[in-house]
Structure formats: structure tokens, C-alpha cells
N, C-alpha and C positions, 0 to 999 in steps of 0.2 A: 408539549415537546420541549427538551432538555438545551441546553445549548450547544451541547456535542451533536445532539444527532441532527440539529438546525445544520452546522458549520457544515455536518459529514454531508449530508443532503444537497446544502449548496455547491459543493464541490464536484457532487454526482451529475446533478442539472447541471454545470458550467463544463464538462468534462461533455455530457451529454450532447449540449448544444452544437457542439463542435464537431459530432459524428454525423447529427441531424444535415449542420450545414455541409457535411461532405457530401452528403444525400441530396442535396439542393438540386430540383431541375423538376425531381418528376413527383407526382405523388405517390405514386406506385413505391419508388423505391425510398423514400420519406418512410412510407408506411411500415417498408421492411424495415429499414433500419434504424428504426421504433421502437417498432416489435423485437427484434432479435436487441438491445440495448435492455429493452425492460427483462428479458429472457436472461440476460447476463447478469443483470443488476439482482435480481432476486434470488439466483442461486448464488452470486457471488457472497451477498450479506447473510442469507441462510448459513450459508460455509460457515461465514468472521461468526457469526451469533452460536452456532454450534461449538465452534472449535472456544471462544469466551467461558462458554455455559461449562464445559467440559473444563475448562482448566481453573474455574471455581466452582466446581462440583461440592464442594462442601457446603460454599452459603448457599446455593443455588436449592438444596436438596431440601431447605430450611424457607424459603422464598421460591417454591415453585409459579406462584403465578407471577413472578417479574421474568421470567422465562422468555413470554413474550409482551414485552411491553415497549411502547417508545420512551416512557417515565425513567423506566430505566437502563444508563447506557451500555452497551458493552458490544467492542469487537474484537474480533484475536485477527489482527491485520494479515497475519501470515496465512490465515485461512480462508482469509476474504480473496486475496491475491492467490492462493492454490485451487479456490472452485472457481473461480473467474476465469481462471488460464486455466484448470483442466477442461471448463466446458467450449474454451476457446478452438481451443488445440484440436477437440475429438470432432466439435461439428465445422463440414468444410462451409455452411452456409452462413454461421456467422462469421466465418473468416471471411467471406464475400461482403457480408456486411456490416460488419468492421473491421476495416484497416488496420495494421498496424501502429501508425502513425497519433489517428484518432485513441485505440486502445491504450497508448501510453498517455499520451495525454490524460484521458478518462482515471485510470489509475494514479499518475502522481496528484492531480485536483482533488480525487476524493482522498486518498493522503493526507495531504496539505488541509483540507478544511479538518477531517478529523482532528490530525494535530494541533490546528488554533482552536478546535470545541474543547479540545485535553484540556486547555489552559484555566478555563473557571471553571469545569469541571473536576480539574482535582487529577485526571486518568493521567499515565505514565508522566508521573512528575520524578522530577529529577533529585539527586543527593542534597541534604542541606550543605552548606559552606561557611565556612566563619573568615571574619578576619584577618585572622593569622595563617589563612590556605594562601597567600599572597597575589599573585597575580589571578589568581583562580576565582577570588572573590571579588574582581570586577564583572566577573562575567555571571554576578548572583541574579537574580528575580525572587520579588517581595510576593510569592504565588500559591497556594493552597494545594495541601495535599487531599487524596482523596477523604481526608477525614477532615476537611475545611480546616485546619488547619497552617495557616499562615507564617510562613518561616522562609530565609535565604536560602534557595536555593537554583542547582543548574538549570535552566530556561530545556533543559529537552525538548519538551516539544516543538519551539521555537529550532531548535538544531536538526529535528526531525524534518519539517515542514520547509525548512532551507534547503537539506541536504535531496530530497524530492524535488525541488524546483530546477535543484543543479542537475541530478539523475537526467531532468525531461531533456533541459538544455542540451546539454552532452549525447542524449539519443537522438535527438530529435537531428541535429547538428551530423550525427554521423548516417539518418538516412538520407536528407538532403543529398550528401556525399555518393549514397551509393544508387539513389534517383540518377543522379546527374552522370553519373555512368553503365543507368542501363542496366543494373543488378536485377535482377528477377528473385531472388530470395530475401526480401525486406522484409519476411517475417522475423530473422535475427534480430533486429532490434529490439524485440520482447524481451528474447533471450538475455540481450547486454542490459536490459531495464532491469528482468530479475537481479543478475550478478550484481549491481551499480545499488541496487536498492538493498541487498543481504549484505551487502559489504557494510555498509553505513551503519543499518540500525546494527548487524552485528557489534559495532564501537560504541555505539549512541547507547546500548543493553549497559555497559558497565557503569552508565553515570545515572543511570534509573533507577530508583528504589522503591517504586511498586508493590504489595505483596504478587510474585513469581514463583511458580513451582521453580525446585533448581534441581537440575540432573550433572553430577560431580562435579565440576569448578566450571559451570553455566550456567545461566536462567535458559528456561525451556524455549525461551525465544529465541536465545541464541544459537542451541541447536537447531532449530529451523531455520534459521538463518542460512546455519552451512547446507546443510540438504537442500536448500534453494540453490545458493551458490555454485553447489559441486552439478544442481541439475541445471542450470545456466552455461558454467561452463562446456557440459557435455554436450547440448545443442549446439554452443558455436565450436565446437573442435567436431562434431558430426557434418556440420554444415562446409570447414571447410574440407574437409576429406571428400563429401560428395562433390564438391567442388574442384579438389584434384584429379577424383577418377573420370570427372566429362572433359578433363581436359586432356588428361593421357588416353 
């Protein structure tokens, strides 16, 4: 096992623990929300591993038995995040077992470990810098691209794996908020996790140099990006509409 899918793994189990502990009391419900976690967790990474294999279909088609391997790593993050929340959203039984709360958490942790596994791994590393980029070149790391290659460049991953910490922060901070008054629809906080998460990596996409498929002035990430985005925001602008019509 690689050091990426170590970091991604540990992030899963840390993310995990934290639904287990919501589960805390009975074993019965331990058990469910166990089970529905592992249920989550295997279509979720099926997703990221499909949507990876797909978007390097060329070496892939050359290397079909690293397809499935732990040897070797690969997730397409936006995929891992769209089967995770589609299977979220469609069953009402793991929304019973798991929360909101825990969900986000779960997702920024496994985030954030992936992101520190990128780092000796080589995965979504960032532009070189020299020098004369001025202020730009304090912000270098001496880190290996995925061809071990070692040269200046932007720590992305390290901006990636921040910018998820501060995402949970800021959600997690606004369900407290609507706990505390009694809201009954705290499943929006998904919703703002999506928008808060495609916001980011959509910025963080321009300082990655990656080989990316690129579809006319974006990498393919970046379109999913916005298609996250535009479907985040239309959960919380749905959200508050139903909101207005129980009030009128």
C-alpha cells in the first residue's frame, strides 16, 4: 500500500470514527451505521476510481491490470464526492444513518488525507516557480512531480487540504447555527459543503499542472467544478423557496 492511499484511508477511518461515535449508545445502531459507512465508502471510491481510470483511459487501456490495484493510486475527487452524495441523497436510510454533520466531516478528512498522500506521491502537484515570480516564490516546496521529479514548486496540495479544513470549519459553524434555532432542514449544509469545496478547487485547478484532460480554457476538473457548484447552489435556493412557501 502506496502512501496516498495510506493518508486517503486514514482520513476515511478518522472521518469514520466520528459517525461510529454519533452511533454511540446501542449496538444495534453501531451496527447500522457501520454498515451503511462501509456501503458509502465503497461506492463512493468505486465512483473516484472509475471517473480516474476514465480520465486516463489512454495509459489505463496499456496497464489494464492496475485498474484495480492499491499499488497503484488514483482518484478523480469530483467522482468520489458525486457517488458518495448521489447515493447519499437517493437512500432515505443512510440519511438516518448518517447525519449531515458527521457526512461532512467524513468528506473533508478523506480530502485532507488524500491531499497530504499527493505530496510524496507526486498526484496533483502544483506549477514550478522560480525566483524572479517574486513574492510567489516564497510560497515554493522543494516536492516531486508525478514523474519524481523534484523542482520549485506551488505546495497545492498543501492549499488543497487547508482550504477543506476551512470548508468543514465554516459548515460545520453554520449548522451549529441552525441546531441552535431549531431548523429541521440541516441537510443544506451538504449542499454549502459542495458549493465551498468547487469554489476552491475550481482556483486551486489553475496552479496544478497535472497531465488533465482540458475542455476549451479548463481542465476537466474545472468543469466539474462548476456543475457541482451550479448544483449546490440550486439545493440551497430550492431549500429556501420551500422555506418560503411553509411560511406563506
Amino acid at each position: 500500500m502506496n502512501t496516498y492511499t495510506l493518508w486517503t484511508a486514514l482520513g476515511a477511518a478518522a472521518g469514520g470514527a466520528c459517525i461510529l461515535w454519533q452511533a454511540r449508545g446501542s449496538r444495534h445502531k453501531t451496527s447500522d451505521a457501520l454498515t451503511a459507512l462501509l456501503i458509502l465508502a465503497a461506492v463512493a471510491l468505486a465512483a473516484g476510481r472509475l471517473g480516474y481510470v476514465l480520465l486516463h483511459a489512454d495509459y489505463f487501456r496499456e496497464h489494464i491490470s492496475e485498474i484495480v490495484s492499491l499499488a497503484s493510486p488514483g482518484y478523480w475527487e469530483h467522482a468520489v464526492i458525486a457517488g458518495g452524495l448521489c447515493l447519499w441523497m437517493l437512500s432515505s436510510r443512510l440519511r438516518d444513518r448518517i447525519t449531515p454533520a458527521p457526512l461532512v466531516i467524513l468528506a473533508s478528512l478523506i480530502g485532507i488525507g488524500a491531499s497530504i498522500g499527493c505530496i510524496p506521491s507526486g498526484c496533483a502537484y502544483g506549477r514550478e516557480v522560480f525566483w524572479t515570480d517574486g513574492w510567489v516564490w516564497s510560497l515554493r516546496a522543494d516536492w516531486p512531480d508525478m514523474y519524481s521529479i523534484n523542482n520549485p514548486r506551488l505546495p497545492t496540495q498543501l492549499f488543497m487540504a487547508g482550504w477543506l479544513a476551512l470548508c468543514a470549519v465554516i459548515v460545520l459553524l453554520v449548522f451549529f447555527v441552525m441546531r441552535r434555532r431549531r431548523s429541521h432542514d440541516l441537510e443544506i449544509i451538504v449542499a454549502l459543503w459542495v458549493v465551498c469545496f468547487a469554489a476552491g478547487d475550481f482556483v486551486i485547478q489553475f496552479l496544478r499542472m497535472e497531465p488533465a484532460p482540458v475542455i476549451g480554457p479548463w481542465r476537466v476538473g474545472q468543469w466539474a467544478d462548476g456543475v457541482m457548484f451550479a448544483f449546490g447552489v440550486a439545493w440551497l435556493m430550492r431549500d429556501k423557496i420551500v422555506q418560503h412557501r411553509n411560511r406563506t
